[in-house]
C-alpha positions in Angstrom: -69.9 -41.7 -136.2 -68.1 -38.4 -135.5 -64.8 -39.8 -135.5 -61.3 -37.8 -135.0 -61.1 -37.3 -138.9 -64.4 -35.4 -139.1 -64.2 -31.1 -139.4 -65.4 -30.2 -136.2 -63.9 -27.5 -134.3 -63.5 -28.0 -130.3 -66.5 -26.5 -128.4 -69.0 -27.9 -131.1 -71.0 -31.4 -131.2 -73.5 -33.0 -133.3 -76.4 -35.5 -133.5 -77.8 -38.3 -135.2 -81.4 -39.3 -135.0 -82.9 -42.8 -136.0 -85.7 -43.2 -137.9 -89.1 -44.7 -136.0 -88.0 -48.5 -136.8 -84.0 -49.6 -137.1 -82.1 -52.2 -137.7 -78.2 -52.1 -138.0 -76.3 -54.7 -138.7 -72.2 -53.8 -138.5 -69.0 -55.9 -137.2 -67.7 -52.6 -135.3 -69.5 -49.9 -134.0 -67.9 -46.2 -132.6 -69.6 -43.2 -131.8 -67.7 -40.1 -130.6 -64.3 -40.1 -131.1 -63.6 -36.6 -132.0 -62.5 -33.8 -129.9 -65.9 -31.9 -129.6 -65.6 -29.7 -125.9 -68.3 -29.5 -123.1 -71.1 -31.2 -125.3 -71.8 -34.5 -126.6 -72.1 -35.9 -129.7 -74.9 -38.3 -129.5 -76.6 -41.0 -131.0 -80.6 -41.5 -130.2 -84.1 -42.2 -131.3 -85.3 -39.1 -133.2 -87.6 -37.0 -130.3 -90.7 -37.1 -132.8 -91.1 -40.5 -132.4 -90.5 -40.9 -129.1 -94.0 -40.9 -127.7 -94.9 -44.4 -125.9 -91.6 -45.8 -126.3 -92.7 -46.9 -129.6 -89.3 -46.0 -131.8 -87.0 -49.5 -131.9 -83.5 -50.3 -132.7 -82.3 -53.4 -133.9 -78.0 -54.5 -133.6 -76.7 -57.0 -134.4 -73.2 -58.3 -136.4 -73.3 -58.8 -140.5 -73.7 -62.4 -139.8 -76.8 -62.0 -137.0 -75.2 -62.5 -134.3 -72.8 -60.5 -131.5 -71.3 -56.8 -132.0 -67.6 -57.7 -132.0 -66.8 -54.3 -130.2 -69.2 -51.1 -129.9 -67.0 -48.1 -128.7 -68.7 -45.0 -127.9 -67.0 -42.0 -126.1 -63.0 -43.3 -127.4 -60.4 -41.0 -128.0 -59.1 -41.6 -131.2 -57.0 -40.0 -133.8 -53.1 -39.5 -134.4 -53.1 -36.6 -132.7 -52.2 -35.5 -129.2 -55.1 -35.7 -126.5 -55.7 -31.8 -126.4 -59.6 -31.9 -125.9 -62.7 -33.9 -125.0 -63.9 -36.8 -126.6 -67.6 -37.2 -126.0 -69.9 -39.7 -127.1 -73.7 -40.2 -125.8 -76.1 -43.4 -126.9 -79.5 -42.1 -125.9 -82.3 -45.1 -126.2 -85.0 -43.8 -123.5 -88.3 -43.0 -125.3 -88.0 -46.0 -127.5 -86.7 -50.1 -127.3 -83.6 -51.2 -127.8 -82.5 -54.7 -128.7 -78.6 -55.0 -128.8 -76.0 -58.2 -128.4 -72.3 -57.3 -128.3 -69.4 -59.0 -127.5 -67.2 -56.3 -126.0 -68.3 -52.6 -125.1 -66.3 -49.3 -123.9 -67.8 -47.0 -122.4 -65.1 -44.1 -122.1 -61.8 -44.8 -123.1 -58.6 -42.4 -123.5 -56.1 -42.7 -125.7 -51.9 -42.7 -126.3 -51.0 -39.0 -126.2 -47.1 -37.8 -125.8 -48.1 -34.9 -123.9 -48.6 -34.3 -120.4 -50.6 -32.0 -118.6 -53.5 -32.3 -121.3 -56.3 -32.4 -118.9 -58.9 -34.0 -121.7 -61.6 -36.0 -121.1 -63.2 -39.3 -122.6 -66.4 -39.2 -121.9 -69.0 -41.9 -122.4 -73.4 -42.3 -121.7 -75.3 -45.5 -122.8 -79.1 -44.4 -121.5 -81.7 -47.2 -122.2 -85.0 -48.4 -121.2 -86.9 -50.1 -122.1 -85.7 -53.1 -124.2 -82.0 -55.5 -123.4 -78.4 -55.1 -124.1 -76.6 -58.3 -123.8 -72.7 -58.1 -124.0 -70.3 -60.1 -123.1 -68.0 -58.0 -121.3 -68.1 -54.5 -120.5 -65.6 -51.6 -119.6 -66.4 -48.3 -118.4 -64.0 -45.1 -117.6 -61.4 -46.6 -119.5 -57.9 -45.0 -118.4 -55.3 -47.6 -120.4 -52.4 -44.7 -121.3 -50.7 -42.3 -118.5 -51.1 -38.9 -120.5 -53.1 -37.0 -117.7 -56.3 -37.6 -119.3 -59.5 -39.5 -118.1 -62.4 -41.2 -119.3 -66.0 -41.5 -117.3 -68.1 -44.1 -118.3 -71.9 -44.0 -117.0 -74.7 -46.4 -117.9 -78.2 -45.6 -117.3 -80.9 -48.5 -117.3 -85.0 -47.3 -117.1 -87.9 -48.8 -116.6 -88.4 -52.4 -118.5 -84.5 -52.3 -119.2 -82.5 -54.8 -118.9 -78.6 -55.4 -119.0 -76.6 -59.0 -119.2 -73.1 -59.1 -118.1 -72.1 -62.4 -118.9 -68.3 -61.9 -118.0 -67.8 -59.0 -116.4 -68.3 -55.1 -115.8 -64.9 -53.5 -114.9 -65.5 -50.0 -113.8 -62.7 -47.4 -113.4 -59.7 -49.0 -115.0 -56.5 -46.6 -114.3 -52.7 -47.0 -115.4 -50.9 -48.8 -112.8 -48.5 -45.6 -112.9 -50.9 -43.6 -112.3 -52.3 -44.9 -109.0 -52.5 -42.6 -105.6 -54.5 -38.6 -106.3 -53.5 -38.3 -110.0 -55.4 -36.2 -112.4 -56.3 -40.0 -114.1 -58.1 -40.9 -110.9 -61.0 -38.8 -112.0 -61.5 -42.0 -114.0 -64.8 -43.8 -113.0 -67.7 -46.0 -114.3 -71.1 -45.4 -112.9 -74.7 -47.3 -113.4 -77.4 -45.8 -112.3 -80.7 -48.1 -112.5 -84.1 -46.6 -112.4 -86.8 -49.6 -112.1 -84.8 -51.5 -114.9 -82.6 -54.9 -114.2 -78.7 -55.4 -114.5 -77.8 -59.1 -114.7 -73.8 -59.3 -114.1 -71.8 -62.3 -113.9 -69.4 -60.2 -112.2 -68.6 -56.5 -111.1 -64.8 -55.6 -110.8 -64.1 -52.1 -109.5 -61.0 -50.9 -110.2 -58.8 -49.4 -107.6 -56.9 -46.0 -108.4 -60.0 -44.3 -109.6 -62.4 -43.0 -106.7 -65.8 -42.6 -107.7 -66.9 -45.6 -109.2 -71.0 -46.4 -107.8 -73.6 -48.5 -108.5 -76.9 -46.5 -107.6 -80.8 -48.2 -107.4 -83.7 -45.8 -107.9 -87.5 -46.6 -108.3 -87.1 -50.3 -107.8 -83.9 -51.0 -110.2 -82.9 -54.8 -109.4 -78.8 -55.6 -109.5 -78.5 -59.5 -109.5 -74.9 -60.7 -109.4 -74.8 -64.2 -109.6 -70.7 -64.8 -109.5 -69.0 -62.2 -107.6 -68.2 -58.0 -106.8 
């Protein structure tokens, strides 16, 4: 969904709404890969049906069981990184049920410009309901083009999240280390009365706002280590 082929001039975004009761079944899953400015494109449970968190959303891989990778907020594209990639998974006001083996959450891409100053940009907002994956990355900085990517994760009320490798927040180019524009890089969970389950938390050095944030009674059980 909105991917770096699609006709959408920079500055402009879009959104897909789900029906009252979903279930997708798909190897590979991306949403927001094309440049698309200050707004996201986004993803969520259509606002009509919203009321009482009744709306649900089914994933799961053609053959049942996990996601092999569900990208949301990943540059893509043969072209150069000139502008934002943006990509939002809004869940609240419905239940989400969702296995997946490996998740971005904000990724950039190779660009052979300099200077460039885009974003990759990245929200998976949920609650209530469970996503299960397997391991996790968030503010995804792989290539050293002066671009970043800013993951955040939001979990409500009757939420919960399994880690059951790891989370890796605020992965930055070795190069790229120590006040670089690519140091803007960050993941960030916030957790609002919900539960995140992780096997481990790696944060990342190079990238300087990574956080971990409890509201309203959120619970972050980390049973290996941080």
């Amino acid at each position: 969904l909105f991917n770096d082929t699609d006709a959408f001039n920079n500055g402009s975004a879009s959104t897909v709404n789900l029906g009252f009761t979903n279930a997708i079944f798909a190897d590979n899953i991306a949403v927001g890969q094309s440049p698309c400015g200050a707004n996201a494109n986004i993803l969520r449970f259509n606002p009509v049906f919203t009321n009482g968190n009744a709306a649900y959303a089914f994933f799961r891989n053609t053959n049942g069981g996990r996601i092999s990778l569900l990208a949301v907020g990943v540059d893509s594209g043969d072209g150069n990184a000139h502008s934002n990639a943006k990509g939002t998974l809004l869940f609240s006001g419905g239940t989400v049920d969702m296995l997946v083996d490996t998740m971005w959450l904000a990724r950039d891409k190779h660009s052979t410009l300099t200077n460039e100053g885009a974003a990759a940009t990245a929200n998976l907002t949920f609650g209530p309901g469970k996503v299960d994956v397997n391991t996790l990355h968030m503010g995804y900085n792989e290539y050293t083009n002066d671009s970043w990517a800013q993951g955040t994760l939001v979990i409500n009320t009757n939420g919960t999240l399994t880690v059951n490798n790891y989370m890796e927040l605020g992965f930055v180019a070795g190069d790229y280390f120590g006040g670089s524009v690519a140091a803007q890089s960050w993941g960030q969970v916030t957790i609002n009365g919900g539960t995140a389950r992780n096997n481990q938390i790696i944060v990342q050095p190079g990238s300087t706002n990574n956080q971990i944030t409890l509201n309203g009674g959120g619970t972050l059980i980390v049973t290996n280590t941080i």
